[in-house]
One Martini backbone bead per residue (centre of mass of N, CA, C, O) as a GRO file, in nm:
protein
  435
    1UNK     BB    1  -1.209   0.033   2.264
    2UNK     BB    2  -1.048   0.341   2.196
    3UNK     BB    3  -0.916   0.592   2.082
    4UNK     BB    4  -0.882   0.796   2.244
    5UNK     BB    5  -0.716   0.593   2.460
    6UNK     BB    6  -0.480   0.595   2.227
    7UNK     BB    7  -0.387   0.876   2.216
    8UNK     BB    8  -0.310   0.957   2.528
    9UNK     BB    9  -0.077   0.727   2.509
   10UNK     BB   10   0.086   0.877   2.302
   11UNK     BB   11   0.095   1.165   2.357
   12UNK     BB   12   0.237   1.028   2.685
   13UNK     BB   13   0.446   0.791   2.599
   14UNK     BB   14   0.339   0.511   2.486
   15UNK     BB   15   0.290   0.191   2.402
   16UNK     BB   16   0.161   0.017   2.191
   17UNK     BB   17  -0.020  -0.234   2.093
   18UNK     BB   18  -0.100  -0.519   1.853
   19UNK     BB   19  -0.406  -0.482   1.925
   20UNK     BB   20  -0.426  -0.141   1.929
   21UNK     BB   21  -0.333  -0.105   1.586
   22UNK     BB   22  -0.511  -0.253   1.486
   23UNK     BB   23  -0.798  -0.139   1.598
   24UNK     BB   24  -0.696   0.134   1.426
   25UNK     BB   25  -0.634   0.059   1.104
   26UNK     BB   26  -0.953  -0.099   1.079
   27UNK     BB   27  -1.118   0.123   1.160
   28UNK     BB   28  -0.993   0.334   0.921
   29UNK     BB   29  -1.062   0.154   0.672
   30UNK     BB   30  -1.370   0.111   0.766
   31UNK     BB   31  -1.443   0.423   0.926
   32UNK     BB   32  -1.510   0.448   1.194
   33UNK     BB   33  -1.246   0.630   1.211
   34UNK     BB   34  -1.172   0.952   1.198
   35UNK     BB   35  -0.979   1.168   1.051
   36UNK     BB   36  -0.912   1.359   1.336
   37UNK     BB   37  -0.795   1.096   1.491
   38UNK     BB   38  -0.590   1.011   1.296
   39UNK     BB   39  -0.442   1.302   1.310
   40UNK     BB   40  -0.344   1.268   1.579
   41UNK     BB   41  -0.207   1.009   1.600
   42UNK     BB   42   0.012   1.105   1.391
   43UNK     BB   43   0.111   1.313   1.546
   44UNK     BB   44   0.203   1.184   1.855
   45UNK     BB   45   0.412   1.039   1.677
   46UNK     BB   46   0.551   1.224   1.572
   47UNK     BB   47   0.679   1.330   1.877
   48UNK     BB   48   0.703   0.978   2.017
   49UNK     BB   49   0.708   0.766   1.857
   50UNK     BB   50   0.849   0.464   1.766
   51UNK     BB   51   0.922   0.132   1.831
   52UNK     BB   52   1.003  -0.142   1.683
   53UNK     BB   53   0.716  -0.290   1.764
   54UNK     BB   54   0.526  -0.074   1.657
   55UNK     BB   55   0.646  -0.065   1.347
   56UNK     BB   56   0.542  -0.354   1.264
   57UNK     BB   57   0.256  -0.366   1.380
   58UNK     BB   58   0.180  -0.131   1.163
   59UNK     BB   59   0.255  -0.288   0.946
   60UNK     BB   60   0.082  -0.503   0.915
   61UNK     BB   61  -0.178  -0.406   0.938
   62UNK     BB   62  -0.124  -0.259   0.661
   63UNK     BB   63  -0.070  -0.536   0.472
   64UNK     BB   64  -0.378  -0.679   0.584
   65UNK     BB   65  -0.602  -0.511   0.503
   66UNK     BB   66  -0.573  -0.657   0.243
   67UNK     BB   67  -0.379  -0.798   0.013
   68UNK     BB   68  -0.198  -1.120   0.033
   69UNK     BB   69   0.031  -1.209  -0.170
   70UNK     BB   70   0.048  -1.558  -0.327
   71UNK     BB   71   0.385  -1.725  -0.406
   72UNK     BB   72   0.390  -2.056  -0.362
   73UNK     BB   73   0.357  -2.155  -0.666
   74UNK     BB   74   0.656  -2.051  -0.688
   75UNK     BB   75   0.929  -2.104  -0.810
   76UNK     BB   76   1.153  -2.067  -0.557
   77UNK     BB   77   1.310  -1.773  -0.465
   78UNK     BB   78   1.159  -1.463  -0.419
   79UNK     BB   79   1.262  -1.143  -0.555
   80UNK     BB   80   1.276  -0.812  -0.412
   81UNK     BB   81   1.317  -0.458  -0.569
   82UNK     BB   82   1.366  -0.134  -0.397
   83UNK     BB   83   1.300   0.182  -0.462
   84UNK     BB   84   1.302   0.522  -0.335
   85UNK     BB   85   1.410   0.709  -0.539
   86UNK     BB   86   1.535   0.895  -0.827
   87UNK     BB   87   1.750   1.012  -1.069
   88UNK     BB   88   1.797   0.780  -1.350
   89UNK     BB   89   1.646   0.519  -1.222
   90UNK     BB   90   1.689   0.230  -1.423
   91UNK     BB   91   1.743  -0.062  -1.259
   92UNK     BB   92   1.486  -0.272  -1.311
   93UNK     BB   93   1.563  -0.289  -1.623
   94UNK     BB   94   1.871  -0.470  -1.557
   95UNK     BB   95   1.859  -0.628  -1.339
   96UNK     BB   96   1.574  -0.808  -1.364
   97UNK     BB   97   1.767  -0.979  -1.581
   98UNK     BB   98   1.957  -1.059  -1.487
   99UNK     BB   99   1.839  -1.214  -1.215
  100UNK     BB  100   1.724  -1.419  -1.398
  101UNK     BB  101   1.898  -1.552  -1.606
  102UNK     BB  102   2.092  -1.664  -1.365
  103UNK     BB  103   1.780  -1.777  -1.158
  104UNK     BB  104   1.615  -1.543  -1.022
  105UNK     BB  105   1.322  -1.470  -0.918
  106UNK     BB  106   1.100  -1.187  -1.035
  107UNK     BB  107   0.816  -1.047  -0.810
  108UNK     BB  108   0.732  -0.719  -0.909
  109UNK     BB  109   0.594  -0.407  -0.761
  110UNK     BB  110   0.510  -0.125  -0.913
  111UNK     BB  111   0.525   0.232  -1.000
  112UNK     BB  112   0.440   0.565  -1.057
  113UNK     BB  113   0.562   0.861  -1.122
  114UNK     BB  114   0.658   1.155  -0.919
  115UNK     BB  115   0.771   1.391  -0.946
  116UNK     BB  116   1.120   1.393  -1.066
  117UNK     BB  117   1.056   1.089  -1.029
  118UNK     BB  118   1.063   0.798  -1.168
  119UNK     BB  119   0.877   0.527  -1.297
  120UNK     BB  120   0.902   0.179  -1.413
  121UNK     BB  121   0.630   0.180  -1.580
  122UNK     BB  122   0.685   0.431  -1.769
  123UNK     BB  123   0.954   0.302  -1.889
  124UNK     BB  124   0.807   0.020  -2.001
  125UNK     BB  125   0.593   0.194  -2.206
  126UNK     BB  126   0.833   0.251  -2.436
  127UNK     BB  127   0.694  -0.015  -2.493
  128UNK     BB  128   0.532  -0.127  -2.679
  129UNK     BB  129   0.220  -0.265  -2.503
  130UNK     BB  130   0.316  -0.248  -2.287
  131UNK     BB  131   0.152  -0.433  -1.947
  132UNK     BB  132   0.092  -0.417  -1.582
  133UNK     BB  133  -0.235  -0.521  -1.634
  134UNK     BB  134  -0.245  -0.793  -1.447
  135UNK     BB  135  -0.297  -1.067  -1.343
  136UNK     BB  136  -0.203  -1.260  -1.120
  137UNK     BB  137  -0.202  -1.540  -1.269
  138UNK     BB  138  -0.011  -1.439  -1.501
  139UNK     BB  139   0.223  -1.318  -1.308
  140UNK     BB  140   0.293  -1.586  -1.211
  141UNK     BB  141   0.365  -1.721  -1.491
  142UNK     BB  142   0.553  -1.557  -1.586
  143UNK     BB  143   0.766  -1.616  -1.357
  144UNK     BB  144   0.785  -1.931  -1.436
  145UNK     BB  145   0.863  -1.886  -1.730
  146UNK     BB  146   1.068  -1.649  -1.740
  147UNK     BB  147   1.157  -1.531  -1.402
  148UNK     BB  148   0.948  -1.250  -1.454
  149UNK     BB  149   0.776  -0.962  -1.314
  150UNK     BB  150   0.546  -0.672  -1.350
  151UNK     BB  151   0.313  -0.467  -1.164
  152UNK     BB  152   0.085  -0.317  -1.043
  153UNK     BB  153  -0.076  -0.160  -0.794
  154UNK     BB  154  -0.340  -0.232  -0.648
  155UNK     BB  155  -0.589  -0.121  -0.472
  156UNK     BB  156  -0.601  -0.393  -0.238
  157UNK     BB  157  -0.256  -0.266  -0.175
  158UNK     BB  158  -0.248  -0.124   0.129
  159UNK     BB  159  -0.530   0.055   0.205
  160UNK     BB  160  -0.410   0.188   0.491
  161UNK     BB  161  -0.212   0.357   0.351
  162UNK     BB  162  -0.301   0.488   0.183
  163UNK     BB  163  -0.486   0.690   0.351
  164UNK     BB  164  -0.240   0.759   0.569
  165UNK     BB  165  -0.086   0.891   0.352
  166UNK     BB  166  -0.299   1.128   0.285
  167UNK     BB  167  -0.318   1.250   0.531
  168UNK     BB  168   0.004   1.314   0.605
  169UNK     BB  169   0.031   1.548   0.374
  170UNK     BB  170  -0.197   1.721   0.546
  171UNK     BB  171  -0.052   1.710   0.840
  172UNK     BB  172   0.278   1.709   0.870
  173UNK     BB  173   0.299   1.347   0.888
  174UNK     BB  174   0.555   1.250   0.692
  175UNK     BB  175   0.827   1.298   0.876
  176UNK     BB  176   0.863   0.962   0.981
  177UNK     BB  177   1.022   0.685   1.013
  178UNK     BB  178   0.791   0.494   1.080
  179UNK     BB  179   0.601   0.574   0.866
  180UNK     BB  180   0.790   0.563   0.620
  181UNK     BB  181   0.868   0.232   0.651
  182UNK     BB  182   0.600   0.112   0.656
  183UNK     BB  183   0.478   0.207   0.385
  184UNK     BB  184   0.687   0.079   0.223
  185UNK     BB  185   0.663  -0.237   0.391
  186UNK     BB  186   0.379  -0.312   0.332
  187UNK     BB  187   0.389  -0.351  -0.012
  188UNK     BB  188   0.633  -0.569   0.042
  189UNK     BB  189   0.433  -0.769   0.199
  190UNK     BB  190   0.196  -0.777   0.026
  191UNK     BB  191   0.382  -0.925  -0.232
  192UNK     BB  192   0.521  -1.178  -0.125
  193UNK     BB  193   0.860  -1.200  -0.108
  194UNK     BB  194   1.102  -1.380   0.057
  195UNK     BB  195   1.291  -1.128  -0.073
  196UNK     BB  196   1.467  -0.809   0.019
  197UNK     BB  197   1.593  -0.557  -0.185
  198UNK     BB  198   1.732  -0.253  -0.097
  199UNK     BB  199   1.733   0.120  -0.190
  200UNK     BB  200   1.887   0.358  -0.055
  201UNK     BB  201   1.892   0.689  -0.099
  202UNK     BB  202   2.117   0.982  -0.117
  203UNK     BB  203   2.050   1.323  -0.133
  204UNK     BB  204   1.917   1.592  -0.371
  205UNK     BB  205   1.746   1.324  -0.511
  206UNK     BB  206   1.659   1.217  -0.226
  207UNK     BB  207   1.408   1.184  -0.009
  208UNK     BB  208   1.710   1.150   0.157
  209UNK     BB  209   1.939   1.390   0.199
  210UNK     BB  210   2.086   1.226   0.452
  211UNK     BB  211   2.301   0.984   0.560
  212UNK     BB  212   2.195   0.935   0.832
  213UNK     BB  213   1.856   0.896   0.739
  214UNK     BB  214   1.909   0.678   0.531
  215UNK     BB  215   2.029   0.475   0.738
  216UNK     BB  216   1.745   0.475   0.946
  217UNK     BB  217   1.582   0.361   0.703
  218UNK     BB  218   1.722   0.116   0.659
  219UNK     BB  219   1.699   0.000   0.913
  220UNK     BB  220   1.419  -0.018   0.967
  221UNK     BB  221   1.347  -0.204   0.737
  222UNK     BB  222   1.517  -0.427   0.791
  223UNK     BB  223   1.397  -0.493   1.039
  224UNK     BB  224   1.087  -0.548   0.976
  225UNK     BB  225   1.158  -0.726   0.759
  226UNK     BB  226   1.281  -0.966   0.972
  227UNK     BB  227   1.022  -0.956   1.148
  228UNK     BB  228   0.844  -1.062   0.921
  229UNK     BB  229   1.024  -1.322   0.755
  230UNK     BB  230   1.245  -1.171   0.582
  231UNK     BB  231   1.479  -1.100   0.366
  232UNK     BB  232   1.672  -0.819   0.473
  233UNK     BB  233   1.849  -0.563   0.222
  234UNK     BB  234   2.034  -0.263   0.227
  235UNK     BB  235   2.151  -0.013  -0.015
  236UNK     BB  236   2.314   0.301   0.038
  237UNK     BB  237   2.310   0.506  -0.217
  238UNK     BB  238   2.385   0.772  -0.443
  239UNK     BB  239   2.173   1.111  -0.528
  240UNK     BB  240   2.397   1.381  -0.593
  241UNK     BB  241   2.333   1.228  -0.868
  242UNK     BB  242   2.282   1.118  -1.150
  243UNK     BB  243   2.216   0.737  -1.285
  244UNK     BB  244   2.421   0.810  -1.485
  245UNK     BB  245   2.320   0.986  -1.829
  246UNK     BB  246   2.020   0.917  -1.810
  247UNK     BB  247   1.674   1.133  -1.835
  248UNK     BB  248   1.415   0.952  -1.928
  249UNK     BB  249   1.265   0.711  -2.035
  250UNK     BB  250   1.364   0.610  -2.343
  251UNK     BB  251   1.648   0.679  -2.253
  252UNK     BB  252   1.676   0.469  -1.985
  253UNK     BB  253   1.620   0.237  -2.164
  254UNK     BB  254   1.846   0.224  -2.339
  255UNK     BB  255   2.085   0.257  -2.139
  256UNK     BB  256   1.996  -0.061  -2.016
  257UNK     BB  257   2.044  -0.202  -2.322
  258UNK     BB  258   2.356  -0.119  -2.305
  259UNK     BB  259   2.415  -0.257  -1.994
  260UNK     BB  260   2.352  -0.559  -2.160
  261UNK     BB  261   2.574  -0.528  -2.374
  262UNK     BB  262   2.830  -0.383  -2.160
  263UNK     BB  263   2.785  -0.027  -2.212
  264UNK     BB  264   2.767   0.077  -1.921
  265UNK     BB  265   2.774   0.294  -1.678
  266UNK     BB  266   2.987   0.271  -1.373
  267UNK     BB  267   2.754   0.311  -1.170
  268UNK     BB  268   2.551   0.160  -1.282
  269UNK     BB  269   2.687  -0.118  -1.271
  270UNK     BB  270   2.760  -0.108  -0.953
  271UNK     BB  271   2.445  -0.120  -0.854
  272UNK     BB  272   2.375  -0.354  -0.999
  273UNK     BB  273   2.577  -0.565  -0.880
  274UNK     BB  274   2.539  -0.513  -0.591
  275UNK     BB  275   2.219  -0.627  -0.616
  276UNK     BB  276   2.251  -0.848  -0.733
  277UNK     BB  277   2.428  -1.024  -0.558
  278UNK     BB  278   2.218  -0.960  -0.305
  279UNK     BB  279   1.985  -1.157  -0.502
  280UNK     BB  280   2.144  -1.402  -0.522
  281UNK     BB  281   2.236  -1.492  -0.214
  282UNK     BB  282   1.933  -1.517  -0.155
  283UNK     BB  283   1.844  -1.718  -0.378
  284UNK     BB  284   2.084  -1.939  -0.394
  285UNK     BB  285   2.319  -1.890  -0.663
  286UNK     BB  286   2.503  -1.795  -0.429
  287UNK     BB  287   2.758  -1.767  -0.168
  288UNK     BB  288   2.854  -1.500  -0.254
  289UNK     BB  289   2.917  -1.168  -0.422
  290UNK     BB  290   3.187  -1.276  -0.603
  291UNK     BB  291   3.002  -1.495  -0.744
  292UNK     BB  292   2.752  -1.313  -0.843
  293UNK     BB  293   2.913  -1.118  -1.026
  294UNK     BB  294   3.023  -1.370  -1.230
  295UNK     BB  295   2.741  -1.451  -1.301
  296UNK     BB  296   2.648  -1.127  -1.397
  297UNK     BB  297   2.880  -1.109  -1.644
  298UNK     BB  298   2.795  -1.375  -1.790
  299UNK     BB  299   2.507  -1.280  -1.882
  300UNK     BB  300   2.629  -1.017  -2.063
  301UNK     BB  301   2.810  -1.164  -2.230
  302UNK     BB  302   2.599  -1.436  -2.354
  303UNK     BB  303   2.303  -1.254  -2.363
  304UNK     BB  304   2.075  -1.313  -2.187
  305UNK     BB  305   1.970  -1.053  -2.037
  306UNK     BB  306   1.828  -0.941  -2.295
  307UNK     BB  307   1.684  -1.164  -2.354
  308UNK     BB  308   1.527  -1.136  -2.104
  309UNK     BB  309   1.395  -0.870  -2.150
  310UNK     BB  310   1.239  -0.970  -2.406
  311UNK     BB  311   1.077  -1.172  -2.288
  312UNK     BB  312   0.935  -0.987  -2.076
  313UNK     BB  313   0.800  -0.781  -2.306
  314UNK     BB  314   0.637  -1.008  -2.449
  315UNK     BB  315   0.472  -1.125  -2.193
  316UNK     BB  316   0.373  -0.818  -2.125
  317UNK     BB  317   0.286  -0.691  -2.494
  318UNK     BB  318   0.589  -0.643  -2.595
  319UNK     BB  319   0.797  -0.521  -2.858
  320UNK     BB  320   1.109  -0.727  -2.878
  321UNK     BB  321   1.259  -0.551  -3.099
  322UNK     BB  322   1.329  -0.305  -2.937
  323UNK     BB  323   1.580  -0.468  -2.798
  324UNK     BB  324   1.746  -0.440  -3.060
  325UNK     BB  325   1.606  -0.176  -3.183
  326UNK     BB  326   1.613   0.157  -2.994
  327UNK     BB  327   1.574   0.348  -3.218
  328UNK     BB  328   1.226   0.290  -3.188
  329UNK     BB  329   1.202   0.444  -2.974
  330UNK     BB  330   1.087   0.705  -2.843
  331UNK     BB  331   1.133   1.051  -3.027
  332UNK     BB  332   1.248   1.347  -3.070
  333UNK     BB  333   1.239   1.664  -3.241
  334UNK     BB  334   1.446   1.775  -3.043
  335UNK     BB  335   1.801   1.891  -3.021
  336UNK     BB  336   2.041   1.998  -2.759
  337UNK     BB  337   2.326   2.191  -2.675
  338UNK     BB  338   2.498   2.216  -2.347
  339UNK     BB  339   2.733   2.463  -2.299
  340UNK     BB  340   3.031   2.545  -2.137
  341UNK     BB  341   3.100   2.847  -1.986
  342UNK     BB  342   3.388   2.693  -1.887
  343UNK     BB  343   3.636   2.610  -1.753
  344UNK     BB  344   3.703   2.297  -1.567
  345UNK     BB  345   3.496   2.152  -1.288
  346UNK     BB  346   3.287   1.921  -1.160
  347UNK     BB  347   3.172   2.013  -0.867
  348UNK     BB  348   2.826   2.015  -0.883
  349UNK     BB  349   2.465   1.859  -0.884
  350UNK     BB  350   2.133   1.948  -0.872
  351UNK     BB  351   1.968   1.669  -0.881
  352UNK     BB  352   1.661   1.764  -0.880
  353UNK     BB  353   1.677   1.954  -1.104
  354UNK     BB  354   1.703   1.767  -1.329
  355UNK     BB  355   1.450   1.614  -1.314
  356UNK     BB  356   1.291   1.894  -1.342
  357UNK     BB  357   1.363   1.933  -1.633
  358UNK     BB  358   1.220   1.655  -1.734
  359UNK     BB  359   0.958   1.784  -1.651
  360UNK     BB  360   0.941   2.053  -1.801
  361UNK     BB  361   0.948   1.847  -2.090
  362UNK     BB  362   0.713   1.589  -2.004
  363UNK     BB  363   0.880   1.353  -1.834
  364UNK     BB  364   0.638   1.422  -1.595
  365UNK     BB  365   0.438   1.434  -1.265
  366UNK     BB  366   0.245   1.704  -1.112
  367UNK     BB  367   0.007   1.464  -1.141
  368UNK     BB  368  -0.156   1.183  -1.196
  369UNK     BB  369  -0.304   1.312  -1.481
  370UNK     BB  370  -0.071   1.312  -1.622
  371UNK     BB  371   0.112   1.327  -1.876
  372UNK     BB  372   0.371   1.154  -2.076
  373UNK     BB  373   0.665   1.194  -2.225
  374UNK     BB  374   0.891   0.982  -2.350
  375UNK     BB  375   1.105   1.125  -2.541
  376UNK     BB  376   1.222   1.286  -2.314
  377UNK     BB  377   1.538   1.479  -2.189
  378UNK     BB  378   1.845   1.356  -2.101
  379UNK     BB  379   2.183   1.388  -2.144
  380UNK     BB  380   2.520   1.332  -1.975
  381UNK     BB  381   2.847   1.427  -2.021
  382UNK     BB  382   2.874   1.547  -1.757
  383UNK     BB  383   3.026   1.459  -1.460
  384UNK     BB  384   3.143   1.451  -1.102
  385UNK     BB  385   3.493   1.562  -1.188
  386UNK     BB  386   3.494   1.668  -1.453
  387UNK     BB  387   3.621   1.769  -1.702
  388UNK     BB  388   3.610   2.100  -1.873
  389UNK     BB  389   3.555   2.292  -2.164
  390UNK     BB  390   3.482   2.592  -2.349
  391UNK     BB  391   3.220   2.447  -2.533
  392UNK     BB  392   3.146   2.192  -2.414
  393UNK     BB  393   2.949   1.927  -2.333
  394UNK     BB  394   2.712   1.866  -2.062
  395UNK     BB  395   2.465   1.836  -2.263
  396UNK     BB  396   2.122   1.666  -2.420
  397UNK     BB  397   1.853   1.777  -2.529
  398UNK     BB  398   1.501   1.642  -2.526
  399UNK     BB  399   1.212   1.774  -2.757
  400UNK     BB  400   0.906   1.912  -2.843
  401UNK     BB  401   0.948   2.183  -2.679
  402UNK     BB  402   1.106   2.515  -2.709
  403UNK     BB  403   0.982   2.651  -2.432
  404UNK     BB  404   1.067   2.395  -2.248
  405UNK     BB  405   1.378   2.377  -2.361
  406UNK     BB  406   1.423   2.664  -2.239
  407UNK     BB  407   1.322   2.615  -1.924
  408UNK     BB  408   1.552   2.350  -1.902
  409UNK     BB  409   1.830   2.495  -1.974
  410UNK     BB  410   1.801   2.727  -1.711
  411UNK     BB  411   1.815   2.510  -1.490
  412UNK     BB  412   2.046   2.337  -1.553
  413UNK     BB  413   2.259   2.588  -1.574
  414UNK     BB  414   2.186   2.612  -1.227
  415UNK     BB  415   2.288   2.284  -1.139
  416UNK     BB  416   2.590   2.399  -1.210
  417UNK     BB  417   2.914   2.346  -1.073
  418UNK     BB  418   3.213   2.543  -1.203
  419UNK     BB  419   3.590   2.483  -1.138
  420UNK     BB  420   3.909   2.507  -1.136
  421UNK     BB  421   3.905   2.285  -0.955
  422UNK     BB  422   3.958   1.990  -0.805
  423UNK     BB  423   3.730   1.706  -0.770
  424UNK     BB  424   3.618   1.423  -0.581
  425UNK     BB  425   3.492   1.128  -0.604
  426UNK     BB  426   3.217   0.991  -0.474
  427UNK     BB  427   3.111   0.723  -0.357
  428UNK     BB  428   2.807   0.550  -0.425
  429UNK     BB  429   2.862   0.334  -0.184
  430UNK     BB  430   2.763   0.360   0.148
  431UNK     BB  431   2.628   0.119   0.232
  432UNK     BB  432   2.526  -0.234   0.418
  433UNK     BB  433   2.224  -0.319   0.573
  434UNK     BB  434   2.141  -0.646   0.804
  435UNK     BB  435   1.981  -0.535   1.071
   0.00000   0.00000   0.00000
C-alpha cells in the first residue's frame, strides 16, 4: 500500500477503506509518512469530503493511536459530558456535581482553555491545590469512591490528532466536518466511557457560527460516538451571549456554586438541566427527562450537589472550604462599573467580544505558555432583551491592571448594541440529535 495511491483515490472522489485509513494514521502517527502527504491528504479530503464509514474508521484509528484508557472496573455505566466551548461556559463545575449525586458516575477527561474560551481545568485550579495530574489509577479509584473525578489530557490520548490538528491548523484544512468531528470524538472514545452527553454550541461566541453548521456537527459526532457503540446526544444551545452571567475563572466558579445552593442564572440552570437529564437517562437512574429533571433538583435543594463538588475538589488535593466559602477564591484588586450610555434593551452582545475582554484582562491564554490570571473577568448585569436605563450597570469588570481594564472596557462596549425597540429573548436550547 502506498501513500500516493491513497491520495489519488481520494483526490478523484474515491471512498478510503477501513484498512487503507488505518495504514495512513498509523503511519502518520510512527512518521514514516511525511508530513507534504499528509497536508495533501488532508486537503484532498478537505474538496471531496469523507461519507459516513469513512468518518468513524478514521475516528476509531485515530482513537487507538495511543492509549485506550480501560474502565470497565469502574462500577455503573460511565457517563461524559463534552462542549464544542463557548464564553461563561462553566457547566463542568455545576453539572458533574448534580450528576454524580444523583447517582451517575462521571468519569471526564478536560483540557486548558485557549484563546476566548475557558478551559475547565484552568477554572478548577482556582481551587487552591486542586489538580487533575493523576494517574489512571487515582482517577479510577476517585470515580468509584467519589462518583467524580476530572483529569487531564495524557499525552499518550489520541496521538494521532495531536499531530493532525497541527497539520491542519497551518495548511487551512481545519474547518472540514468530518475532520472536525473525528478530532472531538477520538479523544472521547479514547478516554473510555460508555455514554457521551455533547453540547455543540452555536453562535458569535461558538466555534460554529451558525445553526446549520451546528446542527451538522452534532448529527457527525453522535453517528460516530453511536457507531463506536457509545451511547451518544447531543444538545445543541444558544452561545449568541455568554452562558450565565460571570465570565473569568474564580467568577465562573462562584457562578457554579451559586447554582448548587440553588441561585443559578435561568439559562444556565436550563442547560445544567437538559444535560444531566439526558445523563441521568443515559445512566439508568431516570426512565425520561421529566424524572431526572425532579432527581436533580431534589440533589441541589437537599445540599447533596454542593457536598458532592467539595468532595471532589478535595479528592483530587483542593481545599473544599473553598466550596461553602466563595469569598476566598482568588480576587482581583480592581472593579469597575460599566454604565450604559441611554435607555433602551439590549439588542445583541458579540459574544466572543466578551470572551475577548476576559483575555484582554488576563484571564485567558494568547498562546499554550501563557499565564492566566485567576481572579480577573466580568460580571454581566444586563444581557439580550433586558431593559436598560442610562447610567444602569450593564457589567463589572474585575482586574488587576488598570491599562488592561482600559482596554477591556472599550472592547465590552462595543460588543453591546442597545435600541429604543425591545427585542425577543431567543431559546437557549436549539434542539437534540440522537442520531
Amino acid at each position: 500500500m502506498r501513500m500516493y495511491d491513497l491520495i489519488m483515490k481520494k483526490r478523484n472522489g474515491g471512498v478510503l477503506g477501513d484498512g487503507e485509513i488505518r495504514f495512513m494514521v498509523q503511519g502518520y502517527t510512527r512518521g514514516d509518512i511525511p508530513d507534504y502527504q499528509m497536508s495533501a491528504m488532508m486537503m484532498a479530503i478537505y474538496f471531496q469530503g469523507m461519507n459516513a464509514d469513512e468518518t468513524l474508521a478514521l475516528t476509531m484509528a485515530m482513537a487507538e493511536s495511543g492509549d485506550m484508557l480501560d474502565l470497565s472496573d469502574i462500577r455503573g455505566v460511565k457517563v461524559d459530558k463534552h462542549s464544542t466551548g463557548g464564553v461563561g461556559d462553566k457547566t463542568s463545575l455545576a453539572l458533574t456535581p448534580m450528576v454524580a449525586a444523583a447517582g451517575v458516575t462521571v468519569a471526564k477527561m478536560s483540557g486548558r482553555g485557549l484563546g476566548h474560551t475557558g478551559g475547565t481545568i484552568d477554572k478548577l485550579e482556582s481551587f487552591s491545590g486542586f489538580s487533575t495530574a493523576i494517574s489512571e489509577q487515582q482517577f479510577k479509584e476517585n470515580v468509584n469512591r467519589v462518583g467524580i473525578a476530572i483529569m487531564g489530557q495524557t499525552a499518550d490520548l489520541a496521538p494521532a490528532d495531536k499531530k493532525l490538528y497541527a497539520l491542519r491548523d497551518v495548511t487551512a484544512t481545519v474547518d472540514n466536518m468530518s475532520l472536525i468531528a473525528s478530532s472531538i470524538m477520538s479523544k472521547k472514545l479514547a478516554a473510555g466511557a460508555d455514554a457521551i452527553v455533547l453540547d455543540v454550541k452555536t453562535g458569535s461566541g461558538a466555534f460554529m457560527k451558525t445553526e446549520a453548521d451546528s446542527f451538522a456537527l452534532a448529527r457527525e459526532m453522535v453517528r460516530i460516538g453511536n457507531g463506536a457503540g457509545r451511547k451518544t446526544i447531543a444538545v445543541v444551545s444558544d452561545m449568541d451571549q455568554p452562558l450565565g452571567y460571570a465570565v473569568g475563572n474564580a467568577l465562573e466558579v462562584r457562578e457554579a456554586i451559586e447554582t448548587l445552593k440553588g441561585n443559578g442564572p435561568e439559562d444556565f440552570v436550563e442547560l445544567c438541566m437538559t444535560l444531566g437529564s439526558y445523563m441521568l437517562v443515559a445512566g439508568g437512574k431516570a426512565a425520561d427527562q421529566e424524572a431526572a429533571e425532579r432527581i436533580l433538583r431534589e440533589v441541589i435543594a437537599n445540599g447533596s450537589a454542593l457536598e458532592k463538588l467539595a468532595e471532589f475538589v478535595a479528592a483530587q488535593g483542593g481545599d473544599r472550604e473553598l466550596v461553602y466559602h466563595p469569598d476566598r477564591l482568588p480576587q482581583a484588586s480592581i472593579a469597575q462599573e460599566i454604565e450604559s450610555p441611554m435607555d433602551g434593551y439590549i439588542q445583541r452582545i458579540v459574544c466572543d467580544e466578551i470572551g475577548i475582554c476576559s483575555l484582554l484582562l488576563g484571564g485567558g491564554r494568547e498562546t499554550k505558555e501563557s499565564e492566566i490570571d485567576l481572579s480577573v473577568g466580568l460580571v454581566l448585569h444586563r444581557k439580550v432583551g433586558d431593559a436598560v436605563k442610562k447610567g444602569e450597570t450593564l457589567a463589572t469588570i474585575y482586574a488587576n491592571d488598570q491599562a488592561k481594564l482600559d482596554a477591556a472596557r472599550e472592547r465590552f462596549l462595543r460588543a453591546y448594541t442597545i435600541d429604543r425597540n425591545p427585542v425577543e429573548k431567543k431559546p437557549l436550547i436549539k434542539g437534540i440529535v440522537m442520531e
